[in-house]
Structure formats: C-alpha cells, structure tokens
PDBQT receptor file of N, H, CA, C and O in Angstrom, charges set to zero:
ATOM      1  N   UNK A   1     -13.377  11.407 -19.003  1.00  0.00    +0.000 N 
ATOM      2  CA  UNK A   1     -12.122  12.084 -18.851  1.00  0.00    +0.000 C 
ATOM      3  C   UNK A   1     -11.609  11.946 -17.417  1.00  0.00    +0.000 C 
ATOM      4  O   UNK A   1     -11.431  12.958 -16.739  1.00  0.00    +0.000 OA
ATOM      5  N   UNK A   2     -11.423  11.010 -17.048  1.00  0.00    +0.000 N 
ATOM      6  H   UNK A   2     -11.567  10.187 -17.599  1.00  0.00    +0.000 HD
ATOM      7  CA  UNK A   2     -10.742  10.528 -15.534  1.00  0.00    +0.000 C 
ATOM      8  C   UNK A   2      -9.447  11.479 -15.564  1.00  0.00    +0.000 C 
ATOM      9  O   UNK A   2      -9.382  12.312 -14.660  1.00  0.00    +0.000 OA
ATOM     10  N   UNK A   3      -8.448  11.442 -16.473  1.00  0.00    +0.000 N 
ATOM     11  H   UNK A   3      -8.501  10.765 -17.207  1.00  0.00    +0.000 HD
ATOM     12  CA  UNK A   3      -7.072  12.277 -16.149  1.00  0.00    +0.000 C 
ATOM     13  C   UNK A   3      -7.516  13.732 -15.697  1.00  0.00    +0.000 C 
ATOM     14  O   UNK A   3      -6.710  14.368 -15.018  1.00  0.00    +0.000 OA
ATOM     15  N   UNK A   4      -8.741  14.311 -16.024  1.00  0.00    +0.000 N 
ATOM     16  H   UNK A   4      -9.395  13.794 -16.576  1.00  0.00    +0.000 HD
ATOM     17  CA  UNK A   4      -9.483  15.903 -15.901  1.00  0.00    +0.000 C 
ATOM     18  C   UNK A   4      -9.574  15.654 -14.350  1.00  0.00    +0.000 C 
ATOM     19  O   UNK A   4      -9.097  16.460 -13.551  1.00  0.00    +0.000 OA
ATOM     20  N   UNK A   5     -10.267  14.396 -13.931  1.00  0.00    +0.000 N 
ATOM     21  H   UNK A   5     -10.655  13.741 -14.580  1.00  0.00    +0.000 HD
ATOM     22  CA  UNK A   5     -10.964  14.729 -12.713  1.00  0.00    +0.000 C 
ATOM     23  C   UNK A   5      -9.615  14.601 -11.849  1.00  0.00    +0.000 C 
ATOM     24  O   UNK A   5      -9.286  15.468 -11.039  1.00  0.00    +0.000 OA
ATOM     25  N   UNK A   6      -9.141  13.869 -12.004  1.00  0.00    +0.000 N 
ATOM     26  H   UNK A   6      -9.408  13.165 -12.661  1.00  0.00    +0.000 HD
ATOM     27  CA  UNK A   6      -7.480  13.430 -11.271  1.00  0.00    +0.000 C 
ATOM     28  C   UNK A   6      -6.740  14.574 -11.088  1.00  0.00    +0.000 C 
ATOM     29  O   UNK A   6      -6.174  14.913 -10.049  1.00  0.00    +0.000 OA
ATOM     30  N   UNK A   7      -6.779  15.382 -12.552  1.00  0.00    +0.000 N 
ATOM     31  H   UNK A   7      -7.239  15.106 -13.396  1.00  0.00    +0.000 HD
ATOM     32  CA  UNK A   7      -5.836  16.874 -12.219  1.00  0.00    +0.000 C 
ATOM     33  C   UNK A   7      -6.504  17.828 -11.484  1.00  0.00    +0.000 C 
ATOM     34  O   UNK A   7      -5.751  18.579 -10.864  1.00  0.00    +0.000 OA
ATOM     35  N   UNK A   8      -8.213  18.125 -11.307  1.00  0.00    +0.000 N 
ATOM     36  H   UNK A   8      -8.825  17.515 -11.811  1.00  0.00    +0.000 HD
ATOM     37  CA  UNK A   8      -8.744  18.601 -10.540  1.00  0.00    +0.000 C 
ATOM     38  C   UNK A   8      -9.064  18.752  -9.069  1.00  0.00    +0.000 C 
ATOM     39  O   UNK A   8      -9.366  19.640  -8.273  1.00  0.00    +0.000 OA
ATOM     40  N   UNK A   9      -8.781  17.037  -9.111  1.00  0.00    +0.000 N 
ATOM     41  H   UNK A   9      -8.536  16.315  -9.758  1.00  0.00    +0.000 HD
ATOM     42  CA  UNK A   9      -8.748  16.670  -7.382  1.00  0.00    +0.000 C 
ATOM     43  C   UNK A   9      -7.329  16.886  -6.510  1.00  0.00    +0.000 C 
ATOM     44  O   UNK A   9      -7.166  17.005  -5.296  1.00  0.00    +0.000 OA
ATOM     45  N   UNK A  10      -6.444  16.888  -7.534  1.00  0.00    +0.000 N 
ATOM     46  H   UNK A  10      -6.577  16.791  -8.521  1.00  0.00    +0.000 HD
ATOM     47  CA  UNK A  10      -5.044  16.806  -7.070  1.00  0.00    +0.000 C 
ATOM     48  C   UNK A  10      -4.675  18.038  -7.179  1.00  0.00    +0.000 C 
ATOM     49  O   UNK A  10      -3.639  18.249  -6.548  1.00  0.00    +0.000 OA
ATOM     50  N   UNK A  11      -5.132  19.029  -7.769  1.00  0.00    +0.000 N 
ATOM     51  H   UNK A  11      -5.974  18.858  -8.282  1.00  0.00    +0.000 HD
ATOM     52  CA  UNK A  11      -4.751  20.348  -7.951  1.00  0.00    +0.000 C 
ATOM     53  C   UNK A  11      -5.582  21.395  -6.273  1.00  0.00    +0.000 C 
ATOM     54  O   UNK A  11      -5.260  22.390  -5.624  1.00  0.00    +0.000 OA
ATOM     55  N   UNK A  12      -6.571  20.516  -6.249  1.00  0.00    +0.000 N 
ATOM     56  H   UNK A  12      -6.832  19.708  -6.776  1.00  0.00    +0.000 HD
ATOM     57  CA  UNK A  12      -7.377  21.425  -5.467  1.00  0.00    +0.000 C 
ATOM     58  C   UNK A  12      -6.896  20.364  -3.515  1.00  0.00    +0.000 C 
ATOM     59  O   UNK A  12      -7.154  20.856  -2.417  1.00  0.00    +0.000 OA
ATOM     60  N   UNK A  13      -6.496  19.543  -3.639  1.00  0.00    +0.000 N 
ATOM     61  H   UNK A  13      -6.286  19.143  -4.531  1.00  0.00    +0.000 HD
ATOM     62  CA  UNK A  13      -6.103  18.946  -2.236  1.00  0.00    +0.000 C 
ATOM     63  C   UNK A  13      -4.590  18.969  -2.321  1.00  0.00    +0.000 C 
ATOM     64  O   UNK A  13      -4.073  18.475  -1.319  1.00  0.00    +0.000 OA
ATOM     65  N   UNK A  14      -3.706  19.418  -3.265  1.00  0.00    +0.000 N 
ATOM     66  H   UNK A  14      -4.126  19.820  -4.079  1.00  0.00    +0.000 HD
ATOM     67  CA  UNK A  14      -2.476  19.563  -3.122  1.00  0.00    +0.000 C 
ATOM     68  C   UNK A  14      -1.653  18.377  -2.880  1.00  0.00    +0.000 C 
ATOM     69  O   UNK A  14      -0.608  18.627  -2.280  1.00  0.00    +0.000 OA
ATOM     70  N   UNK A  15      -1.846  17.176  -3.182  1.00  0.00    +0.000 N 
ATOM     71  H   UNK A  15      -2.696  16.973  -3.670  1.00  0.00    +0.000 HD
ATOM     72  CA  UNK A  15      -1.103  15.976  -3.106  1.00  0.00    +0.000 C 
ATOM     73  C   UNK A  15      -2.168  14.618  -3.688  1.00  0.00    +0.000 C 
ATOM     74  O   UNK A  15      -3.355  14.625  -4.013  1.00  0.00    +0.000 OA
ATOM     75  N   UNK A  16      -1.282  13.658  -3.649  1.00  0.00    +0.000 N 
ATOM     76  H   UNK A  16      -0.317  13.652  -3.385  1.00  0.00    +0.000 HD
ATOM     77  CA  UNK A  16      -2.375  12.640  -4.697  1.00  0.00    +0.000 C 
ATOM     78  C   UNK A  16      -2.619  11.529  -4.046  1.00  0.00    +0.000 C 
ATOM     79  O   UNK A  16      -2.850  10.511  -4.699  1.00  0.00    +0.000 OA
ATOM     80  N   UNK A  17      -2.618  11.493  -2.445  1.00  0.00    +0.000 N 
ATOM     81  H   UNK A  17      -2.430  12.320  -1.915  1.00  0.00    +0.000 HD
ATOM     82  CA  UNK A  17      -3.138  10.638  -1.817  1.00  0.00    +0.000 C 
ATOM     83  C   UNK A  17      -4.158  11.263  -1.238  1.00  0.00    +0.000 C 
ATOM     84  O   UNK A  17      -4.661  10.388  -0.533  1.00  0.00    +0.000 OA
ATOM     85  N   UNK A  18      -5.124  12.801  -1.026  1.00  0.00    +0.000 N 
ATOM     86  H   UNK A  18      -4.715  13.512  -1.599  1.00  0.00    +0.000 HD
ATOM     87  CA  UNK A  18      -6.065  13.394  -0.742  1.00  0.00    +0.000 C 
ATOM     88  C   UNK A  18      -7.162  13.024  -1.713  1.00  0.00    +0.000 C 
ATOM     89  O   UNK A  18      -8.246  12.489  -1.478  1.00  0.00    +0.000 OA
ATOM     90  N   UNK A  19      -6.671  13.404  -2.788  1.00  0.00    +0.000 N 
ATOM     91  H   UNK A  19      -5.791  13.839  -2.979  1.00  0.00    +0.000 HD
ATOM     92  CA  UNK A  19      -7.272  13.481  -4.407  1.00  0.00    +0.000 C 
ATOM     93  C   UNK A  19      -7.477  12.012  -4.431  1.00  0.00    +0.000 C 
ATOM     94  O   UNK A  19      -8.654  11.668  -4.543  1.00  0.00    +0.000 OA
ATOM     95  N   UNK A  20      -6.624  11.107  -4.353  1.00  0.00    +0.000 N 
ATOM     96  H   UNK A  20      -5.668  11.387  -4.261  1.00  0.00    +0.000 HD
ATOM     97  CA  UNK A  20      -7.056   9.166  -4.293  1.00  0.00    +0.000 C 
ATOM     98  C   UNK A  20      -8.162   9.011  -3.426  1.00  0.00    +0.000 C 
ATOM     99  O   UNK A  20      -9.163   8.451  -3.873  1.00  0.00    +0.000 OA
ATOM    100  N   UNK A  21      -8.141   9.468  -2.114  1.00  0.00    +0.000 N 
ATOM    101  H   UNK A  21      -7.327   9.922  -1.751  1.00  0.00    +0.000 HD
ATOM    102  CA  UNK A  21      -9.091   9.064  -1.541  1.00  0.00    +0.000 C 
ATOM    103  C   UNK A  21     -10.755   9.714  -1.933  1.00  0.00    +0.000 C 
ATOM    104  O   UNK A  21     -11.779   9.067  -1.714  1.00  0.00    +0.000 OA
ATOM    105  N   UNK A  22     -10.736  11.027  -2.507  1.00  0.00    +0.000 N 
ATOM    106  H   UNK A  22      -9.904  11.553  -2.685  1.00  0.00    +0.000 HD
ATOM    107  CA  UNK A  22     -11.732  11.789  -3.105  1.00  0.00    +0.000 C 
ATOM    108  C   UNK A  22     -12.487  10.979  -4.045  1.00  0.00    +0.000 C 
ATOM    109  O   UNK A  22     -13.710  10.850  -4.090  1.00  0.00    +0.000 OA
ATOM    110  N   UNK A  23     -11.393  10.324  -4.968  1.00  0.00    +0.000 N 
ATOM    111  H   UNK A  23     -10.400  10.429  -4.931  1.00  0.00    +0.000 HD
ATOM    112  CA  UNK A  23     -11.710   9.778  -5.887  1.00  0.00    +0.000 C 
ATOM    113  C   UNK A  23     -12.122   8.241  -6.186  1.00  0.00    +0.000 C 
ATOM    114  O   UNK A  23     -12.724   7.867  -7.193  1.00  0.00    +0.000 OA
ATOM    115  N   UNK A  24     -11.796   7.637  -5.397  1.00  0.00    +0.000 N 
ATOM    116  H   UNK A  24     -11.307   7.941  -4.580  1.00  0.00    +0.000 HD
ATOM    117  CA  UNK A  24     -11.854   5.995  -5.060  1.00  0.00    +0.000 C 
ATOM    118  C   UNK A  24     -10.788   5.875  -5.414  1.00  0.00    +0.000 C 
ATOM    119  O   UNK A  24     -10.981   4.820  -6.018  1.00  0.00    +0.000 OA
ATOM    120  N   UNK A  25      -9.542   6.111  -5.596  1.00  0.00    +0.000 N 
ATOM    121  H   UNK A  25      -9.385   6.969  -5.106  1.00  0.00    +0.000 HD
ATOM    122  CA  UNK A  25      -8.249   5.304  -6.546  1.00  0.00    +0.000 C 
ATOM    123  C   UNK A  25      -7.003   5.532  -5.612  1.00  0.00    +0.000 C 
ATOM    124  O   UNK A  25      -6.862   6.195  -4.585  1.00  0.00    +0.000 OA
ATOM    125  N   UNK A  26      -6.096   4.687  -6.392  1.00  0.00    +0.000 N 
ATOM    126  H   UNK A  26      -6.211   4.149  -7.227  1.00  0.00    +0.000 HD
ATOM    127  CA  UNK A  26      -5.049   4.860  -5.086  1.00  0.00    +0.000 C 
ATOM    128  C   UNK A  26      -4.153   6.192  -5.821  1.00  0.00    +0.000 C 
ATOM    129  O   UNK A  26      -4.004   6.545  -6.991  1.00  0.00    +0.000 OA
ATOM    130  N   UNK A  27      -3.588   6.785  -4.326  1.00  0.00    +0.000 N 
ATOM    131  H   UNK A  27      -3.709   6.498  -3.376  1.00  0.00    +0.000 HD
ATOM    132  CA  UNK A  27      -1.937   7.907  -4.894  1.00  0.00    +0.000 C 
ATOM    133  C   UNK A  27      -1.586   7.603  -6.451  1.00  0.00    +0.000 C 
ATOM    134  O   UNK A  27      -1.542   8.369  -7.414  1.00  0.00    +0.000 OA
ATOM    135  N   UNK A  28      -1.330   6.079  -6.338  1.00  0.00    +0.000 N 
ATOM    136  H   UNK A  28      -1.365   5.457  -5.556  1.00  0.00    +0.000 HD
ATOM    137  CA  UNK A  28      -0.815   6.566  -8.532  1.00  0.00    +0.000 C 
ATOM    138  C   UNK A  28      -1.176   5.948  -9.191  1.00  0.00    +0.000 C 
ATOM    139  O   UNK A  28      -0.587   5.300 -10.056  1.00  0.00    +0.000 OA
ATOM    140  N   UNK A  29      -2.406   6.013  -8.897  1.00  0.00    +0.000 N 
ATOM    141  H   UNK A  29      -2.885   6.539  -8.195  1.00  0.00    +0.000 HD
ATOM    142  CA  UNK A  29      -3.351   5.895 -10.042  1.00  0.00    +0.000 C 
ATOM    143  C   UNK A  29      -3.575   7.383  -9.900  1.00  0.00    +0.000 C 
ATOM    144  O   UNK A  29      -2.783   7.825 -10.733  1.00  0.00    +0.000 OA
ATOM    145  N   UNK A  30      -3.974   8.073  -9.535  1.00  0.00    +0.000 N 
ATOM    146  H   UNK A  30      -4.617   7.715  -8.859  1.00  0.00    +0.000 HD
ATOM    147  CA  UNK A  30      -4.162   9.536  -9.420  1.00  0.00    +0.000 C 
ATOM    148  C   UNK A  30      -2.394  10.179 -10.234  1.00  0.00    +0.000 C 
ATOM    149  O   UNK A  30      -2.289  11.020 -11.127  1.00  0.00    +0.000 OA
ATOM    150  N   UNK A  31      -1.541   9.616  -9.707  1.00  0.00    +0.000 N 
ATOM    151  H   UNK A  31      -1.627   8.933  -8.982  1.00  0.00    +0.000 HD
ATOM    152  CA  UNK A  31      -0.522  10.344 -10.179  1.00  0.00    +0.000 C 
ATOM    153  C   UNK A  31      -0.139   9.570 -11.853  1.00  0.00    +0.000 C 
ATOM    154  O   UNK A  31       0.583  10.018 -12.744  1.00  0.00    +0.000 OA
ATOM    155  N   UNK A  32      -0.831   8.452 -11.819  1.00  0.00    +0.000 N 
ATOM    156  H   UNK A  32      -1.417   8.088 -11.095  1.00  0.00    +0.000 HD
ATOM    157  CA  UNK A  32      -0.729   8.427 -13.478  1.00  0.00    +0.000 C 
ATOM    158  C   UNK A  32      -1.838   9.204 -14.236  1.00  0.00    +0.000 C 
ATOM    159  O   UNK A  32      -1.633   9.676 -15.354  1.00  0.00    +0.000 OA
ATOM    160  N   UNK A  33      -2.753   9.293 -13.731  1.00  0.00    +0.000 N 
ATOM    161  H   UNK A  33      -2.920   8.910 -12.823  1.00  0.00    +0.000 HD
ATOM    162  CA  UNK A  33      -3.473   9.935 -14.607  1.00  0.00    +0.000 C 
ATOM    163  C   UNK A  33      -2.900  11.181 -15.478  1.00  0.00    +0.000 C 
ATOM    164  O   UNK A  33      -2.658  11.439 -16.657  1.00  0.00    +0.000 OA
ATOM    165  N   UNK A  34      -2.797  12.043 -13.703  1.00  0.00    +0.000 N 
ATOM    166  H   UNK A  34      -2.994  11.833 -12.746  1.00  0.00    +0.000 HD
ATOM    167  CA  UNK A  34      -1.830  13.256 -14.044  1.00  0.00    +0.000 C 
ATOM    168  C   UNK A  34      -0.507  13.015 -14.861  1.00  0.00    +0.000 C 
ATOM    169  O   UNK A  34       0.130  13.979 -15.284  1.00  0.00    +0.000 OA
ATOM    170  N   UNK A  35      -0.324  12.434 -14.959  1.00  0.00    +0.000 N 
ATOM    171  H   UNK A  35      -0.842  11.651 -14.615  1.00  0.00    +0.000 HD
ATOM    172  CA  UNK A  35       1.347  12.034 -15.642  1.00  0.00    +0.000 C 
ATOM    173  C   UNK A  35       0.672  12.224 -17.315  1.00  0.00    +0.000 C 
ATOM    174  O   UNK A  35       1.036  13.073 -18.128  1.00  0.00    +0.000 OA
ATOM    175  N   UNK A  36      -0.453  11.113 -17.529  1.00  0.00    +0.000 N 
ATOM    176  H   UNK A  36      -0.749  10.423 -16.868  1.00  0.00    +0.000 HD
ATOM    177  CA  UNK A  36      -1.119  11.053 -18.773  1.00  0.00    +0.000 C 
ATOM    178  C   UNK A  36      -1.310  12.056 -19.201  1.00  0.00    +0.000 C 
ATOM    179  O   UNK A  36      -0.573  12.409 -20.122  1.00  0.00    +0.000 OA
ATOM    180  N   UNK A  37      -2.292  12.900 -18.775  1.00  0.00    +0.000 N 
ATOM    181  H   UNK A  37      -2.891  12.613 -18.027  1.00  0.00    +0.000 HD
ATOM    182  CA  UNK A  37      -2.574  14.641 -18.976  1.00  0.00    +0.000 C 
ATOM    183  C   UNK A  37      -1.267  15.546 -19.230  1.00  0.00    +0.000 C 
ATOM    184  O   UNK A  37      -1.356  16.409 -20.104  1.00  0.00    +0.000 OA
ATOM    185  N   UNK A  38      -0.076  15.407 -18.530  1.00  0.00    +0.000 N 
ATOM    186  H   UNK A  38      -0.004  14.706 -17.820  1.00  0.00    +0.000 HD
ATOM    187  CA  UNK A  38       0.981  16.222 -18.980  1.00  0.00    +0.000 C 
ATOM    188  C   UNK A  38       1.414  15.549 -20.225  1.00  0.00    +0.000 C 
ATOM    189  O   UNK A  38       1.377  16.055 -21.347  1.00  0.00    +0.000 OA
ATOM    190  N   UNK A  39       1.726  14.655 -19.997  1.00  0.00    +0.000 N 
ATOM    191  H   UNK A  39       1.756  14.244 -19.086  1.00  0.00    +0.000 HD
ATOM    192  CA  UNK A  39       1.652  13.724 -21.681  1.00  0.00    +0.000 C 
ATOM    193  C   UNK A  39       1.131  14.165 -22.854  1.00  0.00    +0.000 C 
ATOM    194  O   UNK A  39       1.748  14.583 -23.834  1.00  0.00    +0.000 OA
ATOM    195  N   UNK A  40      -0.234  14.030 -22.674  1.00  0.00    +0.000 N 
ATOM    196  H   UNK A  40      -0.735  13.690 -21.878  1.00  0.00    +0.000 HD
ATOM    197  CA  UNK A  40      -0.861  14.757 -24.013  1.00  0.00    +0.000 C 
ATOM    198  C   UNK A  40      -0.856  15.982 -24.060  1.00  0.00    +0.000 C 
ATOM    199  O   UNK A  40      -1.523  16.379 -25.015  1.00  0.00    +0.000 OA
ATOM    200  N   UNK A  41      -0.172  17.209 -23.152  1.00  0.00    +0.000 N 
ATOM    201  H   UNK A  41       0.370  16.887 -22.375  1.00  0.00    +0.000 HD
ATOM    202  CA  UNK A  41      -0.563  18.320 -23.504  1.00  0.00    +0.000 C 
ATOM    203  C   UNK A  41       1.286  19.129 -23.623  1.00  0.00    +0.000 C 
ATOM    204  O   UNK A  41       1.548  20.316 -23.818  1.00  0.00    +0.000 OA
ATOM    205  N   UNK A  42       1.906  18.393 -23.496  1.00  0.00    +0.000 N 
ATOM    206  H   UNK A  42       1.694  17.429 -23.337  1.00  0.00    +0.000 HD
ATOM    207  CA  UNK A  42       3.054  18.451 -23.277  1.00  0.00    +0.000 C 
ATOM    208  C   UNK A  42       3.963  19.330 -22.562  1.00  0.00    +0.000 C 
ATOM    209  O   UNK A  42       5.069  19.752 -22.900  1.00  0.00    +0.000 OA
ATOM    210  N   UNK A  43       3.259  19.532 -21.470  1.00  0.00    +0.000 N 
ATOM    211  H   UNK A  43       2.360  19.190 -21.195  1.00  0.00    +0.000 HD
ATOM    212  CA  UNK A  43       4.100  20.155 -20.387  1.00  0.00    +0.000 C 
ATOM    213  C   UNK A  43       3.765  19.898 -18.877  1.00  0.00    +0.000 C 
ATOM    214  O   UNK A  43       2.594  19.612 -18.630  1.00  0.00    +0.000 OA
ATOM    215  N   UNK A  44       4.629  19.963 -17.868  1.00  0.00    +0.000 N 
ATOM    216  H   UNK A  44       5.581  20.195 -18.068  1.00  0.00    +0.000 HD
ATOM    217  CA  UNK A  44       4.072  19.891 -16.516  1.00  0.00    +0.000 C 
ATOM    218  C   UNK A  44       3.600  20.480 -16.395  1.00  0.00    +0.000 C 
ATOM    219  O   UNK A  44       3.798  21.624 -16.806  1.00  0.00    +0.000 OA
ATOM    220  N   UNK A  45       2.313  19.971 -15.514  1.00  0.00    +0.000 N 
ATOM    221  H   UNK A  45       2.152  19.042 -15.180  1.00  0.00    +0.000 HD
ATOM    222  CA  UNK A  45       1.062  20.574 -14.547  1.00  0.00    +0.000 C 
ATOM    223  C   UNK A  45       1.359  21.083 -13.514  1.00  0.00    +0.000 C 
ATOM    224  O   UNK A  45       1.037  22.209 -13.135  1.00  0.00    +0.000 OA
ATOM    225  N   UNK A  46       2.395  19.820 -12.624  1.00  0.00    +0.000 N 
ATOM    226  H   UNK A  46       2.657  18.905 -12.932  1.00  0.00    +0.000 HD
ATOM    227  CA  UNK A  46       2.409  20.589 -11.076  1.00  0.00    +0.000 C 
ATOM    228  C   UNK A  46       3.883  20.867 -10.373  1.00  0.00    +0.000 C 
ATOM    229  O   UNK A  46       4.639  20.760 -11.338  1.00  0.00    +0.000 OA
ATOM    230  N   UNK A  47       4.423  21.064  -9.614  1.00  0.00    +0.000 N 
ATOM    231  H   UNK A  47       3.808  21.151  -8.829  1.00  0.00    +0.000 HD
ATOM    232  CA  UNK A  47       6.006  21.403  -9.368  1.00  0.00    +0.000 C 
ATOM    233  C   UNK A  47       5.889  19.920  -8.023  1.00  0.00    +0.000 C 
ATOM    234  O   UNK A  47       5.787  19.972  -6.798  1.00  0.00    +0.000 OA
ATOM    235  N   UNK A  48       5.951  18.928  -8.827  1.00  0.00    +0.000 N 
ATOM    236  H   UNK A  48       6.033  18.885  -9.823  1.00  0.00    +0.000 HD
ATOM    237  CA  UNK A  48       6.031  18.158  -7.707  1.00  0.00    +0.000 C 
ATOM    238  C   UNK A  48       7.222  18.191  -6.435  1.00  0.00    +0.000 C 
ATOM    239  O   UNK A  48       7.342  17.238  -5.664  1.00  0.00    +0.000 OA
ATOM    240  N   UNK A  49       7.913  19.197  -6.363  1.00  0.00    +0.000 N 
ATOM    241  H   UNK A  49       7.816  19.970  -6.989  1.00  0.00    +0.000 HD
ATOM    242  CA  UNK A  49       9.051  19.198  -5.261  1.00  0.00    +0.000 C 
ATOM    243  C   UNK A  49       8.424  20.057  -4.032  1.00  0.00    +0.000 C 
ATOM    244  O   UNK A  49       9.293  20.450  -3.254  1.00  0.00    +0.000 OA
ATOM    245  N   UNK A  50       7.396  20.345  -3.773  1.00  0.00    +0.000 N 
ATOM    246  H   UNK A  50       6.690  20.025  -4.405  1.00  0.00    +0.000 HD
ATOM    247  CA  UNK A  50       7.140  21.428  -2.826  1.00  0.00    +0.000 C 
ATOM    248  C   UNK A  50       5.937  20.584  -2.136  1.00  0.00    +0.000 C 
ATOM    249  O   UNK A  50       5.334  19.933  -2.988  1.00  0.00    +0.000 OA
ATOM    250  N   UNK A  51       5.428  20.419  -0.830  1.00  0.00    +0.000 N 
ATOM    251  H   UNK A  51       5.918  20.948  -0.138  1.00  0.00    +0.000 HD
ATOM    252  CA  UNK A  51       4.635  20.076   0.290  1.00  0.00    +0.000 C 
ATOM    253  C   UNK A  51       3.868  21.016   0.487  1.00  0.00    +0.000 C 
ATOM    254  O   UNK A  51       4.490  21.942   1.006  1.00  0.00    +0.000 OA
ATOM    255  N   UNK A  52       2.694  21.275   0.313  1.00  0.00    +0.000 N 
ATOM    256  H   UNK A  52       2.188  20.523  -0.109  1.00  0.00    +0.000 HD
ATOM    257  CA  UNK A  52       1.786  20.758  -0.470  1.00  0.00    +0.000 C 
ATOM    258  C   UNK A  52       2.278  21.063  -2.189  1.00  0.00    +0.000 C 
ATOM    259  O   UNK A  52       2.767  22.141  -2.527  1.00  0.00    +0.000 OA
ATOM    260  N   UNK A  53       2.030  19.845  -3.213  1.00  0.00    +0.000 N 
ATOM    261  H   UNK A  53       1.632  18.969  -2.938  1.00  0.00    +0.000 HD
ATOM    262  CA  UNK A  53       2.366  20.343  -4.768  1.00  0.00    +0.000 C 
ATOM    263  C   UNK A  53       1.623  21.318  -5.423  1.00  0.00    +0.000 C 
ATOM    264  O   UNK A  53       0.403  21.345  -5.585  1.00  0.00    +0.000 OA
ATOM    265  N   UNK A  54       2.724  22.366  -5.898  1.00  0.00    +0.000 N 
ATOM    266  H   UNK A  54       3.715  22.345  -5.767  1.00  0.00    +0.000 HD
ATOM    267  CA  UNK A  54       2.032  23.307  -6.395  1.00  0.00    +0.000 C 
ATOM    268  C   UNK A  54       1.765  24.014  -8.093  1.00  0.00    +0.000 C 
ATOM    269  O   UNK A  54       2.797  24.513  -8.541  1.00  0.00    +0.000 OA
ATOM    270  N   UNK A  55       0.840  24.079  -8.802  1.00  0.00    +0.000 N 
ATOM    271  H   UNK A  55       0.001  23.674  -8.437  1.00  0.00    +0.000 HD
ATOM    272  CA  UNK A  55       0.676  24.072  -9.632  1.00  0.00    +0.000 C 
ATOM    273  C   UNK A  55       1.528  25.046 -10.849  1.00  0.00    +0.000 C 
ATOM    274  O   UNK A  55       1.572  26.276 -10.805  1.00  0.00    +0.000 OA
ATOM    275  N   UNK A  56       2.101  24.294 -11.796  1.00  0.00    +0.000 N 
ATOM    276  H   UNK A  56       2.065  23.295 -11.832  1.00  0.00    +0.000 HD
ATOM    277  CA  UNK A  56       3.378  25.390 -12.307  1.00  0.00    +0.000 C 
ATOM    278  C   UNK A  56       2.589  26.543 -13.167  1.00  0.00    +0.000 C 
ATOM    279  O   UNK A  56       1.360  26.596 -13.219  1.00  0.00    +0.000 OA
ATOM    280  N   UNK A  57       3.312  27.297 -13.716  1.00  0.00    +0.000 N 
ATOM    281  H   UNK A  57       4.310  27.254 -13.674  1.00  0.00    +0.000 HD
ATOM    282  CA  UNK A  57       2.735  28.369 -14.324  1.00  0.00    +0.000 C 
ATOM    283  C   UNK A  57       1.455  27.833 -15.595  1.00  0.00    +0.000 C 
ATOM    284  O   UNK A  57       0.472  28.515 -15.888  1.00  0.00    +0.000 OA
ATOM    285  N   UNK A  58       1.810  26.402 -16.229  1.00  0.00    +0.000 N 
ATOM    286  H   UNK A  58       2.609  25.849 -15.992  1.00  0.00    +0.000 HD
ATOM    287  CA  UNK A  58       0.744  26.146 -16.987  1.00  0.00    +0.000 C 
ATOM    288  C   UNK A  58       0.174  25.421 -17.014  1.00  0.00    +0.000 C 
ATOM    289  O   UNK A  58      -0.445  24.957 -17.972  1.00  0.00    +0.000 OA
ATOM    290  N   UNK A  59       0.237  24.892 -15.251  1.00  0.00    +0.000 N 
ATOM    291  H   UNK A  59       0.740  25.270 -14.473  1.00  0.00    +0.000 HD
ATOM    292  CA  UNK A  59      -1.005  24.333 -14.772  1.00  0.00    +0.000 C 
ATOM    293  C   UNK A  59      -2.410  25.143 -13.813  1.00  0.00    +0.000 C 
ATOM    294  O   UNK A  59      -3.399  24.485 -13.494  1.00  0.00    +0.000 OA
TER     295      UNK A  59
C-alpha cells in the first residue's frame, strides 16, 4: 500500500517534497500517490492551498 505510506509521510511533514525525500520518491510521485488515495476514496485528503498543506476535515 505505497498510496498509505505517501498519505502518511505527507500528512505528517506537511508538503510532498519532505515526504519524497522520507520516502525515496520524488514530490509527485508522492503527490500521485496521494491523488490515487483521494481517488479511490472519493474525497480530498489535504487543502493543498495553505504552506505547510493541511489536512481537510476527512483527511
């Protein structure tokens, strides 16, 4: 489950070039993952407009 660890790393370092480097992968590959995961669950995860990104109500 790579998209799990991607939303975990990116949820907990607040951007997806922290979480890339955590992870071996680059910014979007990290931000596709996450993209994938909102995909299958059908709603956004994170409020990508805010420095550091912050996680929406049903993420």
């Amino acid at each position: 489950m790579p998209w799990l660890r991607a939303f975990e790393a990116a949820s907990r370092n607040g951007n997806f070039s922290s979480a890339g480097e955590e992870l071996g992968l680059t910014p979007a590959a990290v931000s596709h993952q996450v993209r994938s995961l909102e995909e299958q669950l059908g709603y956004q995860l994170f409020s990508r407009r805010k420095r550091p990104m912050e996680l929406t109500t049903m993420g």
